[in-house]
C-alpha positions in Angstrom: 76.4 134.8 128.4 74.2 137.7 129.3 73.3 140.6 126.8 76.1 143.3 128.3 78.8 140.7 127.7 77.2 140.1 124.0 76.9 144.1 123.5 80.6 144.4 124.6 81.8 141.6 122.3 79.9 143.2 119.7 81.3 146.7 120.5 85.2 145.1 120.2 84.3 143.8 117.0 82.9 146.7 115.6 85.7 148.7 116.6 88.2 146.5 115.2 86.4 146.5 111.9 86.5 150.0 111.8 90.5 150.4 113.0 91.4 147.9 110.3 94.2 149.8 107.9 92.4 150.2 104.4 94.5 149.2 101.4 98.0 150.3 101.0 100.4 150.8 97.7 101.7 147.4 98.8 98.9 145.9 99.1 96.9 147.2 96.3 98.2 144.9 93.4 98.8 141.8 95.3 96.8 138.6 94.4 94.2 137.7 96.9 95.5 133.7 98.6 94.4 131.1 97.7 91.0 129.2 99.1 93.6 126.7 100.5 95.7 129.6 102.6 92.2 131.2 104.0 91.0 127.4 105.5 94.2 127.4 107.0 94.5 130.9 108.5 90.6 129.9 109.5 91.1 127.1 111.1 94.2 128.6 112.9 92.3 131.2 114.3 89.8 129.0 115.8 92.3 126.8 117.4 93.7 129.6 119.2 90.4 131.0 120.2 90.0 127.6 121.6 92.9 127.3 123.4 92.9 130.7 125.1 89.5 130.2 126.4 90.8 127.0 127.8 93.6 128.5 129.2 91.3 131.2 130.7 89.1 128.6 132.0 92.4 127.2 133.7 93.8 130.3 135.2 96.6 130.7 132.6 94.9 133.3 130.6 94.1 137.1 131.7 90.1 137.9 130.3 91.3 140.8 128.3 93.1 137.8 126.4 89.9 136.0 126.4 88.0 139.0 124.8 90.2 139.1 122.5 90.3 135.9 121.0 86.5 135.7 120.8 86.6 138.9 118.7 88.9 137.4 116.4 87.0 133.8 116.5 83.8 135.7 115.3 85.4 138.0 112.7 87.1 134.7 111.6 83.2 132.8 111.1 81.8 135.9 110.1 83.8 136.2 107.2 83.4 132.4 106.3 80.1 132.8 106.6 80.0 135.5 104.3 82.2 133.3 101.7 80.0 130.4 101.9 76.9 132.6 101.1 78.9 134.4 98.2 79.8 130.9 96.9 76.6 129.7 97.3 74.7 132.2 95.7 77.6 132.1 92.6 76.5 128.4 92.3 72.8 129.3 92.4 73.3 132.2 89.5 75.2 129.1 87.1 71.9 127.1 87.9 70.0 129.8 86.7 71.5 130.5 83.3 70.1 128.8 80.1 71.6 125.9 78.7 
């Protein structure tokens, strides 16, 4: 991938970051799912990521389609990334504290 392709793919991202509606009435009291609903929504999104780009590979798939699903595939490990740092700088904090 050359840098203009990685500058777009960054430029989607940010602008879909930035169009995301903010938090609602509805949404405001609900409960946050559980660990066991976000590895699920994860993993879904990578397996579609994947099979778009194969289906782009293969013809069957428009690049705008493509774009798309790699903006969503790195939003989607972004934000475990950030989880799995949070987590493991929760655990680090318990280590810390006296006994």
């Amino acid at each position: 991938m050359d840098i203009t392709a990685l500058t777009a793919t960054q430029g989607y991202a940010d602008l879909r970051r930035a169009t995301q509606p903010g938090p609602t009435e509805e949404t405001v009291g609900e409960a946050t799912p559980p660990a066991a609903a976000l590895a699920r929504d994860f993993a879904a999104t990578l397996r579609e990521g994947e099979d778009t780009a194969i289906a782009a590979m293969t013809g069957e798939a428009d690049p705008h389609s493509l774009v798309q699903a790699l903006v969503q595939t790195e939003l989607a490990v972004e934000t475990a990334v950030t989880v799995r740092d949070r987590v493991v700088e929760a655990y680090q904090e318990i280590l810390r504290m006296p006994v």
